[in-house]
TIMARLUM-461215 format. One record per residue (C-alpha): z, x, y; residue in one letter; chain. Coordinates in nm, 3 decimals. Layout:
BEGIN
+---------+---------+---------+-----+-------+
!      pz !      px !      py ! res ! chain !
+---------+---------+---------+-----+-------+
!       Z !       X !       Y !   a !     A !
...
+---------+---------+---------+-----+-------+
This chain:
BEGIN
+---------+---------+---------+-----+-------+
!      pz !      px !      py ! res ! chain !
+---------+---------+---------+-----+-------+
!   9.630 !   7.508 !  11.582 !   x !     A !
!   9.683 !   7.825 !  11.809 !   x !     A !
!   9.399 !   8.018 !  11.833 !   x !     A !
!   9.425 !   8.383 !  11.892 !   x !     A !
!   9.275 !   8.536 !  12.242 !   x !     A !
!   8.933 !   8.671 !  12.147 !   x !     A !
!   8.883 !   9.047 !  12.129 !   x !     A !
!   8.503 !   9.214 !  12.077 !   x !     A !
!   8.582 !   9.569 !  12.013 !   x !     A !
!   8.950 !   9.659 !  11.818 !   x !     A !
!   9.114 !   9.976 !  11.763 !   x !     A !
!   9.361 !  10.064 !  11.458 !   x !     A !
!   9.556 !  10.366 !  11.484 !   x !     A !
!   9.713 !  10.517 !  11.242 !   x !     A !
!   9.773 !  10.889 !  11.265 !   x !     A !
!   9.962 !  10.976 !  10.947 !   x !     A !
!   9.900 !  11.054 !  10.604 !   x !     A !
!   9.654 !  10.948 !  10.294 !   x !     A !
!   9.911 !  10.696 !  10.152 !   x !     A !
!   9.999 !  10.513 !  10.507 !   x !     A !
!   9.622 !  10.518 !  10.561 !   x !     A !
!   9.544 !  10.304 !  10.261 !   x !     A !
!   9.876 !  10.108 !  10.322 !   x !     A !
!   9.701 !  10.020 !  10.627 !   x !     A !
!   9.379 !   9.833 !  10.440 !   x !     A !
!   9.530 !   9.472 !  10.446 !   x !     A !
!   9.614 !   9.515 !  10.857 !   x !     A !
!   9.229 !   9.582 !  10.875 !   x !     A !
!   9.123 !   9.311 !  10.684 !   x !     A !
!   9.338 !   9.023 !  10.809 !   x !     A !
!   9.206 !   9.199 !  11.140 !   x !     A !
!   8.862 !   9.134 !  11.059 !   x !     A !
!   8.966 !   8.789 !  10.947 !   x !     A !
!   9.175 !   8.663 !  11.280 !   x !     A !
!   8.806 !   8.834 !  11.472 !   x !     A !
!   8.494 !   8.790 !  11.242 !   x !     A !
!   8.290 !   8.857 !  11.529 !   x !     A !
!   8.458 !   9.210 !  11.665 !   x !     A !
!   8.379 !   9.516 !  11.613 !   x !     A !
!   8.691 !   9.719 !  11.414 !   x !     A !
!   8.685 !  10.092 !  11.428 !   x !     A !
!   8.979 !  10.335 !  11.262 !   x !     A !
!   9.111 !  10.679 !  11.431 !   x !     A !
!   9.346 !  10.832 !  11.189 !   x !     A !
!   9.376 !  11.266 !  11.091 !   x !     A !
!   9.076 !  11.367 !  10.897 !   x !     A !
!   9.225 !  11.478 !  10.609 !   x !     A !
!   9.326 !  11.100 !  10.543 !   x !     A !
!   8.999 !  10.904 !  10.688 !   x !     A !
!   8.849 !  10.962 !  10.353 !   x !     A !
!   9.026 !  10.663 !  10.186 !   x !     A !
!   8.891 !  10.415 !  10.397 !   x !     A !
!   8.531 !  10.531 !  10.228 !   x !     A !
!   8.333 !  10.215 !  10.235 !   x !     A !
!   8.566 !  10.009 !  10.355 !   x !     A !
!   8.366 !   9.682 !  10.474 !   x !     A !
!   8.590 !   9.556 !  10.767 !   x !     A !
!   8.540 !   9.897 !  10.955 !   x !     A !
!   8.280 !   9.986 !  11.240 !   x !     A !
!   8.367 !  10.303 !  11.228 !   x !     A !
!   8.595 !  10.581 !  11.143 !   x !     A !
!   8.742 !  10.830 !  11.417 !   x !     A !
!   8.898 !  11.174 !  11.309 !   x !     A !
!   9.155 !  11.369 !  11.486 !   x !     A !
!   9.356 !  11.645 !  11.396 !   x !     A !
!   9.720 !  11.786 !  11.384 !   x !     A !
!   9.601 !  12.041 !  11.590 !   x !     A !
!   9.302 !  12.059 !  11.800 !   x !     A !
!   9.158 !  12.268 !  12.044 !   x !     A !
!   9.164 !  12.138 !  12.410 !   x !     A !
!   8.765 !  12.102 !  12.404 !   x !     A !
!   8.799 !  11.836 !  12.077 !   x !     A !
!   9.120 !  11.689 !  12.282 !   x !     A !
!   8.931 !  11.590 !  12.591 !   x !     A !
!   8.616 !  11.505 !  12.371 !   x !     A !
!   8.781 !  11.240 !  12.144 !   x !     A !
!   8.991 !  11.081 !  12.480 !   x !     A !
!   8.625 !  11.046 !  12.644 !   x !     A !
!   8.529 !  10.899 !  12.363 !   x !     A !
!   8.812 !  10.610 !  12.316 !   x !     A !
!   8.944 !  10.550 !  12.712 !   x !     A !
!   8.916 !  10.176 !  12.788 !   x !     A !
!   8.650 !  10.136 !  12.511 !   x !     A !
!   8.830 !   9.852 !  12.332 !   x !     A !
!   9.042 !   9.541 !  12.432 !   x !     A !
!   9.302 !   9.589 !  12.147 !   x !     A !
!   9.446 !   9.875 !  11.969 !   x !     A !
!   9.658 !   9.812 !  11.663 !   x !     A !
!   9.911 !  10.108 !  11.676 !   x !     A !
!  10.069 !  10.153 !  11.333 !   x !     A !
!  10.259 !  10.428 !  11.357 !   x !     A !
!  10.539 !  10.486 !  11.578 !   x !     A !
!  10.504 !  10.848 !  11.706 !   x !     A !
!  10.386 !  10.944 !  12.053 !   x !     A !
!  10.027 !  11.081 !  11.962 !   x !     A !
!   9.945 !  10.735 !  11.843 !   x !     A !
!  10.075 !  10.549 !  12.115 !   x !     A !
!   9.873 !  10.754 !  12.339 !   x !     A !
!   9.585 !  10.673 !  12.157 !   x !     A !
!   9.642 !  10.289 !  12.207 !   x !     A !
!   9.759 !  10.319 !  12.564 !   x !     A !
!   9.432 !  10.523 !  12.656 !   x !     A !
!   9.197 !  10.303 !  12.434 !   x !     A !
!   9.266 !   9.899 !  12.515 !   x !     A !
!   9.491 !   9.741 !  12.826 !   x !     A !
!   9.689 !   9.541 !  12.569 !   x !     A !
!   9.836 !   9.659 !  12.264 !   x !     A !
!  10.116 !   9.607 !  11.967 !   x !     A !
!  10.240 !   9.862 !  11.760 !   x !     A !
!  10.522 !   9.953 !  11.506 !   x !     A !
!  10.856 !  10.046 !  11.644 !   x !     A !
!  11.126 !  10.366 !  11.535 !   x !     A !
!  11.480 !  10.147 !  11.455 !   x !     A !
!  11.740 !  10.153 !  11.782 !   x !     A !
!  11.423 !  10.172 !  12.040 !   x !     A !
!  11.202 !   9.869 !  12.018 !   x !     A !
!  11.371 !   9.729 !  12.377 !   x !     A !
!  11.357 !  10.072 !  12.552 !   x !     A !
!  11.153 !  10.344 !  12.678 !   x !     A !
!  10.772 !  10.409 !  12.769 !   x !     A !
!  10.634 !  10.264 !  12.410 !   x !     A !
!  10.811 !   9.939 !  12.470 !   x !     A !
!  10.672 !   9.935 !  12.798 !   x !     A !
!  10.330 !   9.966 !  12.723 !   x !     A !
!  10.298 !   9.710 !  12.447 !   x !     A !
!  10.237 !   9.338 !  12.437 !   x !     A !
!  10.492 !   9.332 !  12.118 !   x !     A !
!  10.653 !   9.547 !  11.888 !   x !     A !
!  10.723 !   9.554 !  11.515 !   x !     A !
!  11.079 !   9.718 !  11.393 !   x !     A !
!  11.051 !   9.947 !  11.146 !   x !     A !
!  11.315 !   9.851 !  10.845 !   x !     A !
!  11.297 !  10.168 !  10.601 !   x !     A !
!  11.512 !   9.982 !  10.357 !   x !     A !
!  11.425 !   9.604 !  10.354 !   x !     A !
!  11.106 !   9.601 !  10.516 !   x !     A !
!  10.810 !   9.687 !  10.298 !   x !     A !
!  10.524 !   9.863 !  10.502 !   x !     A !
!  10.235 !   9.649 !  10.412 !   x !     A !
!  10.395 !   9.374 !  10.514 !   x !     A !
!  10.556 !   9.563 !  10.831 !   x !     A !
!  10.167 !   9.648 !  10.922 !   x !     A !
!  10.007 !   9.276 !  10.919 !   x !     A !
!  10.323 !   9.167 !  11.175 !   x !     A !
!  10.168 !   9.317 !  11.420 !   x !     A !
!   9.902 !   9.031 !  11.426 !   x !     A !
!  10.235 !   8.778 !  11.392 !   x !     A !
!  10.224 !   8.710 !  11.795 !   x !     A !
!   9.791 !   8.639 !  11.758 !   x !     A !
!   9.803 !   8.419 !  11.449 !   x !     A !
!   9.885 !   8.058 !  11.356 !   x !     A !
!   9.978 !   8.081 !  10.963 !   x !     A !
!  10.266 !   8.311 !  10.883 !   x !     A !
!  10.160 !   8.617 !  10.686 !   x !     A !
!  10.435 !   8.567 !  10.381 !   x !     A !
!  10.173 !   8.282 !  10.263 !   x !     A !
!   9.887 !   8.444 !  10.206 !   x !     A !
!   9.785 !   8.697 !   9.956 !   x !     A !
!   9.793 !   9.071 !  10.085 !   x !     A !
!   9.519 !   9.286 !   9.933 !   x !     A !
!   9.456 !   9.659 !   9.977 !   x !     A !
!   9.117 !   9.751 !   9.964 !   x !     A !
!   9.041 !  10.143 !   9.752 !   x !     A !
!   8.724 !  10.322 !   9.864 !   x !     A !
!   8.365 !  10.224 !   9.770 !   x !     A !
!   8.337 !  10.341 !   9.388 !   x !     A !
!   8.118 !  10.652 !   9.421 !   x !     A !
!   7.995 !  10.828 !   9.049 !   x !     A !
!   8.195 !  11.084 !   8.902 !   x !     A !
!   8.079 !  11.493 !   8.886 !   x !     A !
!   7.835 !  11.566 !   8.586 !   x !     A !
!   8.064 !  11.822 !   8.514 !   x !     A !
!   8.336 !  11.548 !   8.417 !   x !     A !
!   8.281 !  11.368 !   8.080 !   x !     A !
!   8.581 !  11.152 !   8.011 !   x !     A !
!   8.631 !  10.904 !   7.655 !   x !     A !
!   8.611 !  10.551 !   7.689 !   x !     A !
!   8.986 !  10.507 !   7.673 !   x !     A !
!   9.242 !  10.709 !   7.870 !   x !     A !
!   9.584 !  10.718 !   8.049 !   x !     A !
!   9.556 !  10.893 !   8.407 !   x !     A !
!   9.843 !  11.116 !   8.442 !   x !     A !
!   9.925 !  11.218 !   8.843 !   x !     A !
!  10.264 !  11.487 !   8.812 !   x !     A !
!  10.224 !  11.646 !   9.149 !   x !     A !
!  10.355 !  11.510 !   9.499 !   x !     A !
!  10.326 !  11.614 !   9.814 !   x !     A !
!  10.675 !  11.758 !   9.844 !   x !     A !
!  10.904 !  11.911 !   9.574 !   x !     A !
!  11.141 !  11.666 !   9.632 !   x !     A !
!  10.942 !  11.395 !   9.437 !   x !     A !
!  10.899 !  11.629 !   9.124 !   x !     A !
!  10.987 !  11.516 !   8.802 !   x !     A !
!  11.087 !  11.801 !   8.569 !   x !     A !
!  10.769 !  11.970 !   8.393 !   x !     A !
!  11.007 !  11.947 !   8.071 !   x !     A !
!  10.955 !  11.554 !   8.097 !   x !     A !
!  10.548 !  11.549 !   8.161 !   x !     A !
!  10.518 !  11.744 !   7.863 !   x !     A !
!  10.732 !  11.535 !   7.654 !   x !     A !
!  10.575 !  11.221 !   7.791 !   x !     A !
!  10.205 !  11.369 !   7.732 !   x !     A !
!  10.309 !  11.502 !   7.352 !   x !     A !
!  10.367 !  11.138 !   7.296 !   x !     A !
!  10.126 !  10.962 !   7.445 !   x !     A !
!   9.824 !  11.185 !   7.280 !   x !     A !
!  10.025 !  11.183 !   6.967 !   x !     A !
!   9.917 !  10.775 !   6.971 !   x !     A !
!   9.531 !  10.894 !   6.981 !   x !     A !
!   9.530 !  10.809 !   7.374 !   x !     A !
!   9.338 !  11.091 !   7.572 !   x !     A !
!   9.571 !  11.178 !   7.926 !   x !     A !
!   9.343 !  11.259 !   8.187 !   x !     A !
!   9.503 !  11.492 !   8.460 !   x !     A !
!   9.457 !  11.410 !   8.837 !   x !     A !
!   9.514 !  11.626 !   9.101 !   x !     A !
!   9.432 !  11.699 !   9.432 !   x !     A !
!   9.237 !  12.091 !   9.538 !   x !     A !
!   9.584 !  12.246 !   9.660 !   x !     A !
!   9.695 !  12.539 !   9.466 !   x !     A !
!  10.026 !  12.379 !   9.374 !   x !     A !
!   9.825 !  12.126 !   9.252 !   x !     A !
!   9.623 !  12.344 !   8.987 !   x !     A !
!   9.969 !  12.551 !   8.947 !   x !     A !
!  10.159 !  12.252 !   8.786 !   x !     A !
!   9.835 !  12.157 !   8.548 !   x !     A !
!   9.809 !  12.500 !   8.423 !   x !     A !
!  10.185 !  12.488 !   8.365 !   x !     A !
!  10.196 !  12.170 !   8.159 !   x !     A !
!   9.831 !  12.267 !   7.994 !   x !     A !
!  10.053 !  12.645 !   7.894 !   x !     A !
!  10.304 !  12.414 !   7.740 !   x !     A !
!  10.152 !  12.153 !   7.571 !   x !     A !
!  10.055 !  12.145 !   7.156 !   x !     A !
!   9.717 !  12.270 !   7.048 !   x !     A !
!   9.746 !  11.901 !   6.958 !   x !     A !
!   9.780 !  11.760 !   7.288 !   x !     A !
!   9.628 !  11.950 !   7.477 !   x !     A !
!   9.270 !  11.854 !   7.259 !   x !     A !
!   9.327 !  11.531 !   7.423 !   x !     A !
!   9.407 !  11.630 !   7.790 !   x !     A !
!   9.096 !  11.593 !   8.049 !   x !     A !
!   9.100 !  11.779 !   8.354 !   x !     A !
!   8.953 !  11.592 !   8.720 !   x !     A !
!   9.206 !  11.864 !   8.879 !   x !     A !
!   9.046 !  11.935 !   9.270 !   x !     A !
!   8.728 !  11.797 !   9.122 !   x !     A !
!   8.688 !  11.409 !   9.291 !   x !     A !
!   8.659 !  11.257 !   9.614 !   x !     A !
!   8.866 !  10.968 !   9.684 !   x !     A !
!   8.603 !  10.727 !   9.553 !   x !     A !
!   8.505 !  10.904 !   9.248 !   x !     A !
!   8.904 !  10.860 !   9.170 !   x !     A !
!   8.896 !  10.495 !   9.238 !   x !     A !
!   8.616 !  10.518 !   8.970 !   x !     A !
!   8.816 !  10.731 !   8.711 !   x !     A !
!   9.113 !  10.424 !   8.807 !   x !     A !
!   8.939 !  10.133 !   8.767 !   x !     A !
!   8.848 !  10.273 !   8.403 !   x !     A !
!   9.152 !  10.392 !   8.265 !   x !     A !
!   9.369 !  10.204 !   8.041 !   x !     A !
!   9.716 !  10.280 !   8.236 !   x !     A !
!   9.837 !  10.500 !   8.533 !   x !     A !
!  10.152 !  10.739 !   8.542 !   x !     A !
!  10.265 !  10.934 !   8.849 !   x !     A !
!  10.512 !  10.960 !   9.118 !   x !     A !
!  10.600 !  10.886 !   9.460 !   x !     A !
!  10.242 !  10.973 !   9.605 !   x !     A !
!   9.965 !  10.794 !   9.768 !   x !     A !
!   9.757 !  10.834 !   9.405 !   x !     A !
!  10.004 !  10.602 !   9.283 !   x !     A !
!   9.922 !  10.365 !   9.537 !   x !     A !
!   9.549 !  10.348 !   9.497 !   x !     A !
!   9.644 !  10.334 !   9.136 !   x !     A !
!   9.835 !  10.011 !   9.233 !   x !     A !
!   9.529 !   9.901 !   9.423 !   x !     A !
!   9.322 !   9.947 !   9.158 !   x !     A !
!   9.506 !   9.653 !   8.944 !   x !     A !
!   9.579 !   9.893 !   8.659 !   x !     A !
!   9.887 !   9.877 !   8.450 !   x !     A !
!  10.129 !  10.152 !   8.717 !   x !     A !
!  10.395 !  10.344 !   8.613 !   x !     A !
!  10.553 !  10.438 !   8.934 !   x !     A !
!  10.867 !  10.759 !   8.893 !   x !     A !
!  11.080 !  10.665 !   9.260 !   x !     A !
!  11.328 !  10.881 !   9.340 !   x !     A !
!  11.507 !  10.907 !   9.680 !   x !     A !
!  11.215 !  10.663 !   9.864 !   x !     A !
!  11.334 !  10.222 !   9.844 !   x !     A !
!  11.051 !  10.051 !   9.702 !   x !     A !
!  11.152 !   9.788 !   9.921 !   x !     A !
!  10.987 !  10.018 !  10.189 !   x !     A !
!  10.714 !  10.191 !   9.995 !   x !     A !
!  10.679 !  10.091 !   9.632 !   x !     A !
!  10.320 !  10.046 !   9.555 !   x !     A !
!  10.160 !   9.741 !   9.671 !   x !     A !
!  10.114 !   9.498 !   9.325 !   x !     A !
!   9.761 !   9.383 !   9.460 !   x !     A !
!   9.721 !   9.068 !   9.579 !   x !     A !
!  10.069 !   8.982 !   9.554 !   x !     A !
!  10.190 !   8.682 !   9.823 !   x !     A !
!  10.496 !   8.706 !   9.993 !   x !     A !
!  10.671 !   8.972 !  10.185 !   x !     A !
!  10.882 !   9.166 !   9.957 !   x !     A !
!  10.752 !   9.251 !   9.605 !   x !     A !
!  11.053 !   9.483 !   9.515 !   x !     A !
!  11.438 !   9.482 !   9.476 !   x !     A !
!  11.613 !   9.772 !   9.716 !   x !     A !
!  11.747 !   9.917 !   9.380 !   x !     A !
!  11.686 !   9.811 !   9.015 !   x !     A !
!  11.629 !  10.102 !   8.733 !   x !     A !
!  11.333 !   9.897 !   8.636 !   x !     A !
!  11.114 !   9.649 !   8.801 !   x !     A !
!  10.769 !   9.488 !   8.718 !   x !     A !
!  10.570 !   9.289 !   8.970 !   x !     A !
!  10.225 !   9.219 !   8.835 !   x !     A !
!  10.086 !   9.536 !   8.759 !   x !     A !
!  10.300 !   9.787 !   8.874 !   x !     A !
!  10.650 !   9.911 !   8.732 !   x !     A !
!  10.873 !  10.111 !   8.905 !   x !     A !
!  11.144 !  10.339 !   8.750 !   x !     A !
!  11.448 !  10.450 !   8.974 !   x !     A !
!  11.718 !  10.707 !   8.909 !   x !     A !
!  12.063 !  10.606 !   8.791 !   x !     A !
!  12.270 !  10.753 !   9.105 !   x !     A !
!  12.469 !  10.545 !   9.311 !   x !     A !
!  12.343 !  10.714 !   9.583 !   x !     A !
!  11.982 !  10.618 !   9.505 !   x !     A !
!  11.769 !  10.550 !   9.697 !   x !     A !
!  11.890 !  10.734 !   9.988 !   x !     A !
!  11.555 !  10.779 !  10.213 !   x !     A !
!  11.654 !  11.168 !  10.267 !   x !     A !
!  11.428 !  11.400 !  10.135 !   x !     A !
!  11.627 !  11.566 !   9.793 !   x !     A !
!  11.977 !  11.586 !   9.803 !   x !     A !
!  11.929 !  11.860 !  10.022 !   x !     A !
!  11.717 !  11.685 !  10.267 !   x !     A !
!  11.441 !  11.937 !  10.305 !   x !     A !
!  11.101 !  11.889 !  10.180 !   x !     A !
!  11.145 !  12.188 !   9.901 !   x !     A !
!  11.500 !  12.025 !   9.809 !   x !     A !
!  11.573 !  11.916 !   9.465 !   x !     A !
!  11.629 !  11.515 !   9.381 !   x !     A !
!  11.863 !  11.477 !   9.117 !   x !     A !
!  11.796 !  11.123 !   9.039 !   x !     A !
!  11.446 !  11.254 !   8.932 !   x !     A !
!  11.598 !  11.533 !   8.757 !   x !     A !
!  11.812 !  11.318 !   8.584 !   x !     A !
!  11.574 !  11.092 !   8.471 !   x !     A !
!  11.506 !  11.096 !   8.109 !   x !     A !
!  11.137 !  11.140 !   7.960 !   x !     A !
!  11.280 !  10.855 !   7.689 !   x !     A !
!  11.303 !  10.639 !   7.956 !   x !     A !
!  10.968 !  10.671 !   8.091 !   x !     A !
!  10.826 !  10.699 !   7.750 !   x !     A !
!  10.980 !  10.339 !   7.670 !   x !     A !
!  10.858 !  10.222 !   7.979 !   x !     A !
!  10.503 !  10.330 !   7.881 !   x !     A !
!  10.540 !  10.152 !   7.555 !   x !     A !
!  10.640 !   9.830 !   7.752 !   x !     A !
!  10.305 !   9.837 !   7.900 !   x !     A !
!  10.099 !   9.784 !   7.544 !   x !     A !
!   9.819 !   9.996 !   7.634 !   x !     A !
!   9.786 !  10.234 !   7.334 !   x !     A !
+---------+---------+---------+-----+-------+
């Protein structure tokens, strides 16, 4: 059997955002699993370190930042230069393959489509991964980068991510025993779903006698959209709506997750610790392939979980609705393709359909 070369101190780099952090956790552990014996440390921004909270294959976590004063610059290379024998670079752009060049003499690391055989990046890695935003799903595009150290093929064995540690929630939050965690805000407004259609969807599943719980992160559009749907909701419904709101850390979520009875929300990196979670996921995808980025059904094996476009799907525990346009999914962001564009396949897409698609799951 080949055995990988053996490596005492590892790098992963991944300087991106809170849902390709945790899309990362399976790369770490099958890590820790080709080196039992090495040490594994993380360098990632700080706003998305805190996901990897516990996480029992790391060392250690390193923070950067978007923007940093020269002083923190020439602190954190000090810090990393020739300190490790591998670095794991899973993101393509230059600041992490910087990183990796400064922190090991031999590295792999994930490649932008049209220059995996050219240019300085190519030239400074052992191998390279292609990225594939349509057929390639990024879990699986992560734990390739181990393909040219390992003996069994990764398509065979289970791939797991891994939430942060469970920490309590707030004494301020009292939640009921049973409850439907409802996440209507992304990142950019071109993965909104009409406020129209949350408060449909919430009228009907509190009409049923199932408390929604609101999640949110502590941005104001954030608290914006909740007071917006709270403004517009029954007396009724809104009796039964709990507010977490800018009130949890990333582990007190995983908590409020691993209790509820289901999970709604759209394209955002909640979904996928939802998805980690093993709750029942109801996943709203607009212009984004699930083939790429659908949330990880944990503990699925193979390499692909998802079809490129289907206007529903199921795979274990997550289901994934898609908009009806031909044109979908069309990786831009909105029709528009600005961040602040509208996405009329999300537009489009009816609060009957999601509300039979809750019903599928038999939760109430």
């Amino acid at each position: 059997m080949k055995k990988p070369p053996q490596f005492s101190k590892i790098l992963i780099i991944s300087c991106s955002q809170i849902g390709d952090v945790l899309i990362t956790t399976p790369l770490i552990q099958r890590t820790q699993a080709l080196w039992p014996d090495a040490e594994i440390d993380f360098l990632g921004l700080a706003n998305a370190l805190p996901i990897l909270q516990g996480n029992p294959f790391l060392k250690e976590v390193i923070a950067t930042k978007r923007k940093q004063g020269w002083r923190a610059s020439w602190n954190l290379i000090k810090r990393i230069t020739r300190q490790y024998d591998l670095a794991v670079i899973a993101q393509p752009n230059d600041r992490s393959y910087l990183y990796g060049w400064l922190a090991a003499p031999v590295r792999v690391g994930v490649a932008t489509p049209g220059l995996e055989d050219r240019g300085w990046k190519r030239w400074i890695t052992r191998d390279q991964v292609p990225i594939d935003y349509f057929q390639q799903h990024v879990a699986t595009e992560k734990l390739r980068l181990l393909s040219t150290f390992e003996a069994t093929k990764a398509s065979t064995q289970a791939v797991a991510m891994t939430p942060p540690a469970i920490q309590p929630l707030p004494p301020s939050v009292q939640l009921p025993d049973r409850y439907v965690v409802i996440h209507p805000t992304p990142l950019n407004a071109y993965k909104r779903w009409p406020k129209a259609n949350w408060v449909a969807l919430i009228e009907f599943i509190t009409a049923s006698k199932m408390p929604v719980v609101f999640s949110g992160g502590p941005d104001q559009t954030d608290a914006m959209l909740r007071d917006e749907l709270l403004g517009a909701l029954s007396a009724e419904a809104k009796s039964r709506v709990f507010d977490t709101t800018g009130q949890l850390s990333f582990g007190q979520l995983t908590g409020l997750l691993n209790r509820a009875s289901a999970y709604i929300g759209i394209d955002t990196s909640i979904t996928h610790l939802a998805a980690a979670c093993g709750i029942p996921t109801l996943a709203l995808f607009g212009p984004t392939p699930p083939t790429n980025f659908g949330p990880w059904p944990n503990g699925f094996v193979g390499a692909q979980p998802y079809q490129l476009k289907a206007l529903t799907q199921t795979v274990k525990n997550v289901t994934i609705l898609q908009g009806e346009g031909a044109c979908v999914p069309c990786r831009k962001s909105g029709c528009e393709d600005t961040p602040n564009s509208p996405s009329r396949c999300l537009e489009e897409m009816s609060a009957e359909r999601v509300i039979l698609a809750f019903k599928a799951l038999n939760v109430t």
